[in-house]
C-alpha positions in Angstrom: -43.1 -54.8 -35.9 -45.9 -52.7 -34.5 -49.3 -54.9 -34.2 -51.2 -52.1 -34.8 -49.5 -51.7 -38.3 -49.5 -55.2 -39.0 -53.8 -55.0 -38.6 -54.1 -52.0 -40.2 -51.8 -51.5 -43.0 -54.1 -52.4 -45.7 -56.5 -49.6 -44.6 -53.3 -47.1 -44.1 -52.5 -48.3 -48.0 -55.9 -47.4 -49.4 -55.8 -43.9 -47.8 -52.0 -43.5 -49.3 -53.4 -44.3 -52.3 -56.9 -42.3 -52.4 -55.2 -39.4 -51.5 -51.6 -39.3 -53.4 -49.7 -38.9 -50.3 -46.0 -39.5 -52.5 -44.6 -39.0 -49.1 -47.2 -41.4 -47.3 -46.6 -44.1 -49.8 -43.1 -43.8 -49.9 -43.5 -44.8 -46.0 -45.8 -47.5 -46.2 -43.0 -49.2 -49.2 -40.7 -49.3 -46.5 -42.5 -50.3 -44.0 -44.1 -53.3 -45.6 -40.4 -54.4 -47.4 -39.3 -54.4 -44.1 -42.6 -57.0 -42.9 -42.0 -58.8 -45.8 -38.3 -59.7 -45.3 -39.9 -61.1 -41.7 -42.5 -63.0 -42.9 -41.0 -65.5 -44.9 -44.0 -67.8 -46.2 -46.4 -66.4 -44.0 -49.8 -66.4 -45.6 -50.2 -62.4 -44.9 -47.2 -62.1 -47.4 -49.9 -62.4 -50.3 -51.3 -59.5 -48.9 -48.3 -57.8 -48.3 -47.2 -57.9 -52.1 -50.8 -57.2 -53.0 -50.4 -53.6 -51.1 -46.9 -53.0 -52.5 -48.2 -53.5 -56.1 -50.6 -50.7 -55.7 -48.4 -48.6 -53.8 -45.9 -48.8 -56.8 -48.7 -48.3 -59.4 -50.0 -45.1 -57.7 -46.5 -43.6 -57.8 -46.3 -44.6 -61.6 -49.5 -42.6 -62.1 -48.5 -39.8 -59.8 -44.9 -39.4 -62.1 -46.6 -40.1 -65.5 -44.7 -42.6 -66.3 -44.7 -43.9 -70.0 -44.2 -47.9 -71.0 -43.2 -46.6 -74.3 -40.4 -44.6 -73.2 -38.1 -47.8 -73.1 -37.2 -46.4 -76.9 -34.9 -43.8 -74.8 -33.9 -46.2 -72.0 -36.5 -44.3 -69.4 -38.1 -46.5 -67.9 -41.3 -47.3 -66.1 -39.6 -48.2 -62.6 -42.2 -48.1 -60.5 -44.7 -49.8 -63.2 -41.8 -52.6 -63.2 -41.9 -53.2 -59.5 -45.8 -53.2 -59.1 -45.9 -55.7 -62.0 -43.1 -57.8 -60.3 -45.0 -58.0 -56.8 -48.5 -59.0 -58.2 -46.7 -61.6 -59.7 -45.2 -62.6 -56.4 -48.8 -62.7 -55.0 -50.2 -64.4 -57.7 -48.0 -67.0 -58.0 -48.0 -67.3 -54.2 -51.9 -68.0 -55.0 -51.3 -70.2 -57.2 -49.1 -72.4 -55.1 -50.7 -72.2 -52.2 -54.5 -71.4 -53.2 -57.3 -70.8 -50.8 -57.0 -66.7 -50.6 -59.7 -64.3 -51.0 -58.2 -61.7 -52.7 -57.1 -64.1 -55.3 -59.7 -62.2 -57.9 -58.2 -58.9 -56.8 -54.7 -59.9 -57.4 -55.8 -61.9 -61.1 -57.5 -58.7 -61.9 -54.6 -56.0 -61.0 -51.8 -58.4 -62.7 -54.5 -58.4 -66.1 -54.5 -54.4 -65.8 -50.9 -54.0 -65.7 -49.9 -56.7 -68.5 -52.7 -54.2 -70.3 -50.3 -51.3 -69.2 -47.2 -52.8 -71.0 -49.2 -53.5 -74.3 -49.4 -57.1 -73.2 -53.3 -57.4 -74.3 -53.4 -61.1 -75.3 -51.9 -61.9 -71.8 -54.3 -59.5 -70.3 -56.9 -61.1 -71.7 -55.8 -64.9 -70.0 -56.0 -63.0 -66.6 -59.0 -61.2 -67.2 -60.9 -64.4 -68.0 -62.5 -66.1 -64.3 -65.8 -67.1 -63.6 -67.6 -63.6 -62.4 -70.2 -65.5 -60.2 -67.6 -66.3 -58.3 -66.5 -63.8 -57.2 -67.9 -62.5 -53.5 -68.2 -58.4 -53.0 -65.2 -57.4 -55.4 -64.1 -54.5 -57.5 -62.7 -57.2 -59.8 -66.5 -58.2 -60.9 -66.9 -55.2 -62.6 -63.3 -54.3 -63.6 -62.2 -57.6 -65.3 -64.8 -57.6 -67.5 -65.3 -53.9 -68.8 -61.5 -54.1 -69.3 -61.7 -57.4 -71.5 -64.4 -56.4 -73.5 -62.5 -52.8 -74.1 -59.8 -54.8 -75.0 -61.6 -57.1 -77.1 -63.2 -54.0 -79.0 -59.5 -52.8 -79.8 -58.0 -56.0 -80.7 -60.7 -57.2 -83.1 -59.7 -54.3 -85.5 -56.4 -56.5 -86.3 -57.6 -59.9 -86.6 -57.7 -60.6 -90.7 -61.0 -62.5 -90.4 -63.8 -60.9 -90.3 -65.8 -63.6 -89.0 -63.1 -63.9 -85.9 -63.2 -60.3 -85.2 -67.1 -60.2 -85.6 -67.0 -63.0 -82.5 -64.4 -60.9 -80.8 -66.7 -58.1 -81.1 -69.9 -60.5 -79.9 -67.9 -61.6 -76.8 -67.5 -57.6 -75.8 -70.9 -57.7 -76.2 -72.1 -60.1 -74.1 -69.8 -58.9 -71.3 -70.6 -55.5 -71.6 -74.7 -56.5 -71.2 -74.4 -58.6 -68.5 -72.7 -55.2 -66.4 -75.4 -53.3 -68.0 -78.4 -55.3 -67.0 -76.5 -55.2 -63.1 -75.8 -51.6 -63.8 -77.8 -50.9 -60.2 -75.5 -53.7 -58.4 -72.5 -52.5 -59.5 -70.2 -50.1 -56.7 -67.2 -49.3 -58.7 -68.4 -45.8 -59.6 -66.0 -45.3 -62.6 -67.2 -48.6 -64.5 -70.4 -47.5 -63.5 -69.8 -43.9 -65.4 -68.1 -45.9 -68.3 -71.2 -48.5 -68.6 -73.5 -45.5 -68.5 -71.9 -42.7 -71.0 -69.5 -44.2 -73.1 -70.5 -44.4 -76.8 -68.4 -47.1 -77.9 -70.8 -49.0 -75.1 -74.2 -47.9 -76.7 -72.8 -48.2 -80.0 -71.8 -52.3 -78.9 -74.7 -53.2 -77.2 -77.3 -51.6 -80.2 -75.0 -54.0 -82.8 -75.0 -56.8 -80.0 -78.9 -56.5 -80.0 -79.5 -56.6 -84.1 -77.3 -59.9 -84.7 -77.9 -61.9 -81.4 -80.4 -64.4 -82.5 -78.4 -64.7 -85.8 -75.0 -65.7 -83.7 -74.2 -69.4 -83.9 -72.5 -70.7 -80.8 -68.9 -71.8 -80.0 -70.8 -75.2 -78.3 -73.2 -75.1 -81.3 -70.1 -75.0 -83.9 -68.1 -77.3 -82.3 -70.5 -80.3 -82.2 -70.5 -80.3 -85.7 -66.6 -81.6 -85.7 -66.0 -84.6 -86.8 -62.4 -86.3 -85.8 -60.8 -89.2 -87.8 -59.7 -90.7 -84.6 -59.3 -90.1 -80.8 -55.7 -89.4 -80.6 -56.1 -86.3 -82.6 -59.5 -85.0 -80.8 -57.3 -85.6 -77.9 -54.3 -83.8 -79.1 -56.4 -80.9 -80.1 -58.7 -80.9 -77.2 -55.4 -80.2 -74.7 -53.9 -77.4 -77.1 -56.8 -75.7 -77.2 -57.6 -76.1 -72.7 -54.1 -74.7 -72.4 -54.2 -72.0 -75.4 -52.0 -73.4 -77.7 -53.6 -72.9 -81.2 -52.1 -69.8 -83.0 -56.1 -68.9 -83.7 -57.3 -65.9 -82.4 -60.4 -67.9 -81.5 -58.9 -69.5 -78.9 -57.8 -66.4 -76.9 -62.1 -66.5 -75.9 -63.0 -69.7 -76.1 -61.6 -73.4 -75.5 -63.8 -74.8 -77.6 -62.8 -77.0 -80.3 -63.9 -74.5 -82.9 -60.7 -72.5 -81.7 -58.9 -76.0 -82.3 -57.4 -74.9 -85.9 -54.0 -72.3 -86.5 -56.0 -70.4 -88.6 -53.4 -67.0 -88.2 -52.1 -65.8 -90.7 -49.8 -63.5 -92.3 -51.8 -60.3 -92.9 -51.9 -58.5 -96.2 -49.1 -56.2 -96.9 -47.6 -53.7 -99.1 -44.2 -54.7 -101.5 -43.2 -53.4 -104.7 -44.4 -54.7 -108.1 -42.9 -57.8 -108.8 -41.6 -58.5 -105.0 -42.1 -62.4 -104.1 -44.4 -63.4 -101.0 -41.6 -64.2 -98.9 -42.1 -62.6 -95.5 -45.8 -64.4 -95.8 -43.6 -68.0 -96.3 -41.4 -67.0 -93.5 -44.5 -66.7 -91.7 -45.7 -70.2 -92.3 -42.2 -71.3 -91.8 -42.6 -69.7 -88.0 -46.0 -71.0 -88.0 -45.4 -74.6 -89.1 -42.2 -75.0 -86.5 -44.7 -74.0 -83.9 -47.5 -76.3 -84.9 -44.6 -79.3 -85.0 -42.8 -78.3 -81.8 -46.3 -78.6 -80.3 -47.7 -81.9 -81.4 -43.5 -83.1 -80.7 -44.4 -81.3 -76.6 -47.8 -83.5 -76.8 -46.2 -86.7 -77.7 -43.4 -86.4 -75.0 -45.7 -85.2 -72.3 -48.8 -88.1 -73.0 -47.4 -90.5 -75.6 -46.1 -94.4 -74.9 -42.7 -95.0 -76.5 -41.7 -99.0 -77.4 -40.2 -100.6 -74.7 -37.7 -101.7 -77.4 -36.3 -97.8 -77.0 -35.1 -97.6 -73.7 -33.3 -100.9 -73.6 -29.6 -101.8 -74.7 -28.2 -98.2 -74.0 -26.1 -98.9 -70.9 -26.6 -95.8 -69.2 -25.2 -94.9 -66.1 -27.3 -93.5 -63.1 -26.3 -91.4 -60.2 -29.2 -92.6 -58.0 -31.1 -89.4 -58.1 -33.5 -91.3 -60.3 -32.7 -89.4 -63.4 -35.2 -89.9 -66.4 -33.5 -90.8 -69.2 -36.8 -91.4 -71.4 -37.7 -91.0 -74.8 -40.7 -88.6 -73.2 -38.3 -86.3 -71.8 -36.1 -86.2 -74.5 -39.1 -85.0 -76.9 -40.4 -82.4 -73.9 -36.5 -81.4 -74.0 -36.6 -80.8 -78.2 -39.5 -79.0 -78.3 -39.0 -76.6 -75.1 -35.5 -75.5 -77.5 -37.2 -75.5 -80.5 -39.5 -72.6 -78.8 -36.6 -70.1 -78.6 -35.3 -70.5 -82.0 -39.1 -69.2 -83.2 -38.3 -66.7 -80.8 -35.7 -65.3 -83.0 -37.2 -66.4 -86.0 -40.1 -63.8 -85.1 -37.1 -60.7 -84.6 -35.6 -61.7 -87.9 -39.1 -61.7 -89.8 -39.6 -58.1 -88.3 -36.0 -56.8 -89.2 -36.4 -58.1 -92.3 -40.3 -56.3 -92.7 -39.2 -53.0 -91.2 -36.0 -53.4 -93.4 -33.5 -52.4 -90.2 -30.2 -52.6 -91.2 -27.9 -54.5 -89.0 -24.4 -57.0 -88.8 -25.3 -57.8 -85.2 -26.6 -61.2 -84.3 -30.6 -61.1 -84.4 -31.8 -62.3 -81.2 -35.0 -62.1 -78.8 -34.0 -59.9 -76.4 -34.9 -56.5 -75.2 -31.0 -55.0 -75.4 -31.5 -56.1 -79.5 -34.8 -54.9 -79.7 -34.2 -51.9 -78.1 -31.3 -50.7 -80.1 -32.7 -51.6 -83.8 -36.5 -50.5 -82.6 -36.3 -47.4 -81.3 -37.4 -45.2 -83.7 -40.5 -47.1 -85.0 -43.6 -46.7 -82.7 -46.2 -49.7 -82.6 -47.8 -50.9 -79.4 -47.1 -54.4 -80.5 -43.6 -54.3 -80.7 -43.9 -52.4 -77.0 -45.7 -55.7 -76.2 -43.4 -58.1 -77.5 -40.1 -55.6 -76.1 -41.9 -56.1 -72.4 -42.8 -59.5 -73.4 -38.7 -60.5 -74.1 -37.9 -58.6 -70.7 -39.3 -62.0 -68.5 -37.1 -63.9 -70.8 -34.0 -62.8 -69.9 -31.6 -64.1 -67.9 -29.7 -61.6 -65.9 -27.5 -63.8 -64.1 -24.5 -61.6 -65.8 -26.2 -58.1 -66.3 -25.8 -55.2 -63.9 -28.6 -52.6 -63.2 -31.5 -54.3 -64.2 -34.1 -51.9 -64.2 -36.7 -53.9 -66.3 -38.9 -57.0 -65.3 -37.4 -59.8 -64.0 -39.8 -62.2 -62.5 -39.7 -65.7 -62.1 -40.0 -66.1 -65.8 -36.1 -65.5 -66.3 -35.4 -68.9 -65.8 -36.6 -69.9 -69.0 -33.8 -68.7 -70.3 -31.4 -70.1 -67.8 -32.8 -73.4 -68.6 -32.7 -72.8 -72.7 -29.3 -72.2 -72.1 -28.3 -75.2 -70.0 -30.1 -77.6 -72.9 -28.2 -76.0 -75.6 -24.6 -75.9 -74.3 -24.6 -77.5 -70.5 -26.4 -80.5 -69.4 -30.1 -81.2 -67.5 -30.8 -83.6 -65.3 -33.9 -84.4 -64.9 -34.0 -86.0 -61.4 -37.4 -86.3 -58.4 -35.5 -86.8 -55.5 -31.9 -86.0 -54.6 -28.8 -87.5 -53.9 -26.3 -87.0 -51.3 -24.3 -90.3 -50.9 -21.2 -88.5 -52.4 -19.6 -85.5 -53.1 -21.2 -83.5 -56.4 -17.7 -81.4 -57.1 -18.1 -83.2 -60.9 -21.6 -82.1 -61.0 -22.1 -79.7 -63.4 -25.9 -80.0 -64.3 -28.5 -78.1 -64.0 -31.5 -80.0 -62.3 -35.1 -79.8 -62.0 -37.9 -82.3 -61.8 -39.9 -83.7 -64.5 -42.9 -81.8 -63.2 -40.8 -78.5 -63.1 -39.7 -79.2 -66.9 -43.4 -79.8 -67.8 -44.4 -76.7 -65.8 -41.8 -74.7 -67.8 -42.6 -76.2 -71.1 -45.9 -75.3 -71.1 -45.2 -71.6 -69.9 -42.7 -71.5 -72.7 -44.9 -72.0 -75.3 -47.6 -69.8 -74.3 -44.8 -67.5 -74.4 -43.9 -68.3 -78.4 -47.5 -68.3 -79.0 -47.9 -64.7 -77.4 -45.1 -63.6 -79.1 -46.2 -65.1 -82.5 -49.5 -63.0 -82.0 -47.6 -60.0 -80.9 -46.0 -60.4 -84.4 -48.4 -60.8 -86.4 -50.5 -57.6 -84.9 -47.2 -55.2 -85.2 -47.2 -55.8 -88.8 -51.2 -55.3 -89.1 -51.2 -52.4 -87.4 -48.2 -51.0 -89.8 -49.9 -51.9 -92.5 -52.8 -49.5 -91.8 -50.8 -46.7 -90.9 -49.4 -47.0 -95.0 -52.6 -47.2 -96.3 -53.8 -44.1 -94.4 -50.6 -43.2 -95.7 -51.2 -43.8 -99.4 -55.3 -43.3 -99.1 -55.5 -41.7 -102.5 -53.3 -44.1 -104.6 -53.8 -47.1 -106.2 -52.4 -49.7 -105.1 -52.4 -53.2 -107.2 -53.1 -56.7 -105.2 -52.6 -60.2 -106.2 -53.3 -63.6 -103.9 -50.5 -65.7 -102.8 -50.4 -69.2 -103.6 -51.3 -71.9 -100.9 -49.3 -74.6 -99.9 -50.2 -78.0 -100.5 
């Protein structure tokens, strides 16, 4: 490989990309696919993946390409790739740490999860500590975006009061950028800050109800806990955005520490019983359960009394055979049955006729929701993408990042079997060896990712309905239409 290339292809990438040179960018794919395949785990492959990712995207906006088009099986490819090689690079930060474009990459993987209608995800990524960050466009980007965001998403949140913090939060990013407006070198956000009305409008609210705003930290001192276990309990869903509370998609503060979401208000026929609201809780309370069952297998102390008398045999891999896994096991597979619990709720809403098995996955989504247009069920369609396994598909032209072996290992719980081994063995031959194995750590890693996941997904469900909703009653603006509350459990 030329050494000239390898010290300046980031500058060749940025010209490629300044100028639109399809043909120039084309180039510079190959050339870096071809470094990549070289550099094995280099540290420059961060880099490398980082350059690809905007090379892709640029030739995504140069062909106008359309997330939403997945309805007619045209899809975003070049999208898809750029979003499958910031992953790379992020999760090549993550593993490794210590790089300096680790805001740039956070940033660019944020704005294309915004691209594929994935705000609540967006959001996660677009959430760092600003002052860290050390001469970056990401300083300015990550924020504007995440309050922009915020400003959309707070017009489907039931509560008022969470939507009025949603819209507080936008504020308070959107003034810190203004009161650096002079420090601040990306010359678009720098326009946007300056002439965008939805900007003055904010900051002019922001200014009128500031002293009036009660703190997250103020709010939560004020809870009062029966005992530690559960302070505890709700302490870690809430540090690893568990709680199916708005709230907690801006703070991680025990004030998010409640599932306050809930199923919005919607539209039936007189005399029709609340039962897509009960499915709902149904959804919501297996989530809340599989949870607190993920909690206990992760952190909680079993009798001793348990473990003993079973006679089990070992295959000196050191193989956990414990209580705690078992738990983390139940509630990883309880996560994909919510899954498809959250499909069926929306077939049955959007009243789609179908004899085909209801699943989570895009091919099921895609046939039954094609002709009904929500940017929440584009989320949730993109969203079921990194949770497929395409061991046995052809032509994948879709996502598939690392996320696919969720699946895989959904699969193996429910019909193979998981071992659950640190170290391995190879005092004899494994020809008998059907299982799939993975560490403890590795099942606690992908536990945790599957649930954020559900909880996205959950989210994703509850704003597609919303945002139906309001397009009836713009729909039926001049008639009247009856209400009635629905009863509470208890």
């Amino acid at each position: 490989m030329d050494t000239d290339f390898l010290k300046n292809f980031p500058r060749e990438c940025d010209y490629a990309i300044s100028t639109k040179n399809i043909e120039g960018i084309d180039v510079l794919i190959e050339k870096l696919k071809e470094l990549e395949s070289r550099l094995d785990r280099n540290p420059l492959l961060t880099q490398v993946w980082y350059c690809i990712s905007n090379l892709y995207s640029t030739r995504a906006a140069i062909y106008n390409e359309d997330v939403k088009l997945w309805r007619n099986e045209k899809f975003p490819t070049n999208a898809v790739q750029s979003l499958n090689y910031i992953r790379r690079a992020f999760n090549e930060y993550i593993q490794n740490g210590n790089n300096n474009m680790c805001f740039e990459i956070q940033t660019n993987l944020a704005n294309l999860y915004h691209g594929f209608c994935r705000d609540i995800e967006a959001n996660y990524f677009w959430t760092f500590n600003y002052d860290n960050v050390i001469y970056s466009d990401s300083i300015f980007v990550a924020p504007f975006n995440k309050a922009k965001t915020l400003m959309e998403l707070k017009d489907y949140l039931n509560d008022k009061k969470e939507a009025g913090y949603y819209a507080y939060e936008a504020y308070k990013l959107v003034k810190s950028l203004t009161e650096n407006k002079n420090n601040i070198f990306h010359e678009g956000i720098k326009s946007e800050i300056s002439n965008s009305v939805w900007v003055n409008a904010l900051l002019n609210w922001g200014k009128n109800i500031e002293e009036t705003v009660i703190s997250f930290e103020e709010m939560a001192k004020q809870i009062k806990y029966k005992t530690k276990e559960e302070k505890l309990y709700r302490t870690w869903s809430a540090e690893n955005n568990l709680f199916l509370n708005p709230l907690n998609d801006i703070t991680k503060e025990l004030i998010s520490a409640q599932d306050t979401l809930e199923f919005p208000n919607y539209i039936v026929k007189i005399g029709e019983g609340p039962f897509l609201s009960v499915a709902f809780s149904d959804i919501k309370n297996r989530f809340c359960k599989a949870r607190y069952i993920a909690y206990c297998g992760l952190f909680k102390q079993y009798p001793e009394w348990l473990e003993e008398g079973l006679f089990l045999t070992s295959c000196l891999d050191y193989n956990d055979f414990s209580t705690n896994i078992e738990m983390v096991k139940t509630a990883y597979k309880l996560c994909f049955g919510i899954l498809d619990s959250i499909i069926l709720l929306l077939k049955k809403y959007f009243e789609i006729e179908s004899k085909s098995k209801t699943e989570f996955k895009p091919t099921w989504i895609q046939t039954h929701f094609q002709n009904i247009h929500n940017p929440f069920i584009d989320g949730l369609f993109w969203l079921s993408c990194d949770l497929t396994d395409i061991s046995n598909i052809k032509n994948w032209q879709i996502p598939n990042p690392d996320a696919n072996i969720l699946r895989k290992l959904r699969n193996n719980l429910e019909h193979n079997w998981v071992r659950i081994a640190d170290y391995k063995n190879s005092i004899w031959l494994g020809s008998h060896d059907y299982a799939f194995v993975l560490s403890k750590e590795q099942l606690e890693t992908a536990t945790l990712e599957v649930f954020r996941y559900t909880r996205t997904a959950i989210m994703y469900l509850i704003f597609a309905i919303t945002y139906n909703e309001k397009q009836k009653k713009q729909n039926l603006q001049d008639e009247i239409i009856p209400s009635m509350e629905v009863p509470y459990y208890s």
